[in-house]
C-alpha positions as CSV (number, residue, x, y, z in Angstrom):
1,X,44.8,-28.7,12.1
2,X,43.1,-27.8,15.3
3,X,43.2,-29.5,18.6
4,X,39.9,-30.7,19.8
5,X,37.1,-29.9,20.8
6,X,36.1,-29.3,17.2
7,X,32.8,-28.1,17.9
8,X,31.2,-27.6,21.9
9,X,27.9,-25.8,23.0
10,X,28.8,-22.6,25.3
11,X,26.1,-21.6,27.8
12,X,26.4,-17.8,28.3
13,X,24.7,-16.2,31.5
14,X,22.8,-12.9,30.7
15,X,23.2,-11.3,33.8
16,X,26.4,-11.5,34.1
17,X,27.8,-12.4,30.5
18,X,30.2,-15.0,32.8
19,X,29.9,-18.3,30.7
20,X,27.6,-20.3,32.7
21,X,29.1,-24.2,31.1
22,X,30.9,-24.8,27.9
23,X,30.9,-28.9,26.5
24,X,32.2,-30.4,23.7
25,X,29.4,-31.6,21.1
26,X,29.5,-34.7,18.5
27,X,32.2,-37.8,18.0
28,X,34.3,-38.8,15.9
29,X,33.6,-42.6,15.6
30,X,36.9,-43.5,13.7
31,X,38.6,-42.9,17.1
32,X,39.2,-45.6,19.3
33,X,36.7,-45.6,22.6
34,X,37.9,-43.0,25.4
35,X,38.7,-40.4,22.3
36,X,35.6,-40.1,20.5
37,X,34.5,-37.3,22.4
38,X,35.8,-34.9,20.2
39,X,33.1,-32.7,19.6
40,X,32.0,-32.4,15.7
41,X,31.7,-29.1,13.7
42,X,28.5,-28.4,12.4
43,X,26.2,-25.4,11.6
44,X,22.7,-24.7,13.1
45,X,21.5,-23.8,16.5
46,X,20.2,-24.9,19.6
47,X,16.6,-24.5,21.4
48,X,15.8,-24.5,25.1
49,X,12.7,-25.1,26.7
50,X,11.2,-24.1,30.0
51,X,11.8,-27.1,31.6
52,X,15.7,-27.2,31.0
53,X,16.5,-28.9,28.5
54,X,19.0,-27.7,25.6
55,X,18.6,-29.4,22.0
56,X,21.3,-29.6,19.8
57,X,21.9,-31.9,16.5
58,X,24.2,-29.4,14.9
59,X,26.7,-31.7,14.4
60,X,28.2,-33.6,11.5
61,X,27.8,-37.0,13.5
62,X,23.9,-37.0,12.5
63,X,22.9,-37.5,16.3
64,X,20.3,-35.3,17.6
65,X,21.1,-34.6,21.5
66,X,19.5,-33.1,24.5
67,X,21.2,-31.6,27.2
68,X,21.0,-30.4,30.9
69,X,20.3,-26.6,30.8
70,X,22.0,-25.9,34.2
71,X,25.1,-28.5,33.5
72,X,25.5,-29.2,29.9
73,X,25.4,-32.8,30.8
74,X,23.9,-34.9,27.9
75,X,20.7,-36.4,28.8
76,X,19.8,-38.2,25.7
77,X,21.2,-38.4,22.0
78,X,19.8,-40.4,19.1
79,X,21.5,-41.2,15.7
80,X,19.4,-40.0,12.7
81,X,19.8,-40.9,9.0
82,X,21.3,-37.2,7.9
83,X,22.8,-34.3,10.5
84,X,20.3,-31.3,12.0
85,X,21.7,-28.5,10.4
86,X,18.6,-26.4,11.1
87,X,17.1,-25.1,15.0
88,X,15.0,-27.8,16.4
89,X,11.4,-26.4,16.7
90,X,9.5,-27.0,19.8
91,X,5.2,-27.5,20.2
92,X,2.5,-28.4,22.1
93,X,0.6,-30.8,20.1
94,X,-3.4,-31.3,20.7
95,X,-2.6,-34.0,23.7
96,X,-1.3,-31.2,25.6
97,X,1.9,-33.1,25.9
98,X,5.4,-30.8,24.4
99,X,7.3,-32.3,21.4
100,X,10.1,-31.5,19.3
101,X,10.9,-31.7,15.8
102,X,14.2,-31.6,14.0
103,X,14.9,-31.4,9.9
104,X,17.7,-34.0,9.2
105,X,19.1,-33.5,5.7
106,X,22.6,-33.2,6.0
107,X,24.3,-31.0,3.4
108,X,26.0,-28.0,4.4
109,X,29.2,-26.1,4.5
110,X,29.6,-27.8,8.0
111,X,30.8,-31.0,6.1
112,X,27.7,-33.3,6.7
113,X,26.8,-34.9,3.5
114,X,23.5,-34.8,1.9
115,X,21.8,-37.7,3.4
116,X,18.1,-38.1,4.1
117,X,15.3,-35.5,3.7
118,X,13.4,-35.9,6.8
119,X,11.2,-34.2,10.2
120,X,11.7,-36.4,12.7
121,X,9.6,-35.4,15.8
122,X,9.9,-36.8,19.7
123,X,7.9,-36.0,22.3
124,X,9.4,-34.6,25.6
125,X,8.3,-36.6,28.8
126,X,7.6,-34.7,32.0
């Protein structure tokens, strides 16, 4: 037994090697409101894009999250039928406009159960 957070997303600066902004990432829904915020473990990684935003859905809560670069402030989180246990991709598509895709399947040694088998894709607004 560990006390929370049981998972977080640590922002390292590479000039320095200081850490930059460390938050807890994921819930833990059979908490009552005001101590969900756990953070969730998981396995997987996170992609950044220019415009500063962090993506993250590592988590066993199956939500798929994106984050301030500079703050680690979440921006925006969706709940998906299975946990991202793989590193979000990021394009341009042929619109010119940036997306990113995530595979949510659930199943690893992170504890997520095998759920879905699915690429779900959102498109980043500017």
């Amino acid at each position: 037994c560990n006390a929370p957070p049981w998972g977080k997303v640590v922002a390292v600066n590479v000039n320095t090697g200081d850490i930059a902004w460390q938050v807890p990432v994921g819930i833990t829904e059979g908490l009552p409101e005001g101590k969900q915020n756990t953070g969730r473990p998981g396995m997987g990684g996170a992609i950044s894009t220019a415009s500063g935003l962090v993506f993250v859905g590592f988590t066993d809560d199956s939500r798929f999250r994106a984050l301030d670069a500079k703050t680690g402030k979440e921006l925006w989180a969706v709940k998906l039928n299975a946990s991202v246990m793989a590193t979000p991709s990021t394009y341009r598509g042929k619109d010119g406009r940036q997306y990113v895709a995530a595979v949510a399947t659930g199943g690893t040694l992170g504890g997520a159960p095998l759920t879905s088998d699915e690429v779900v894709v959102f498109r980043i607004k500017k």
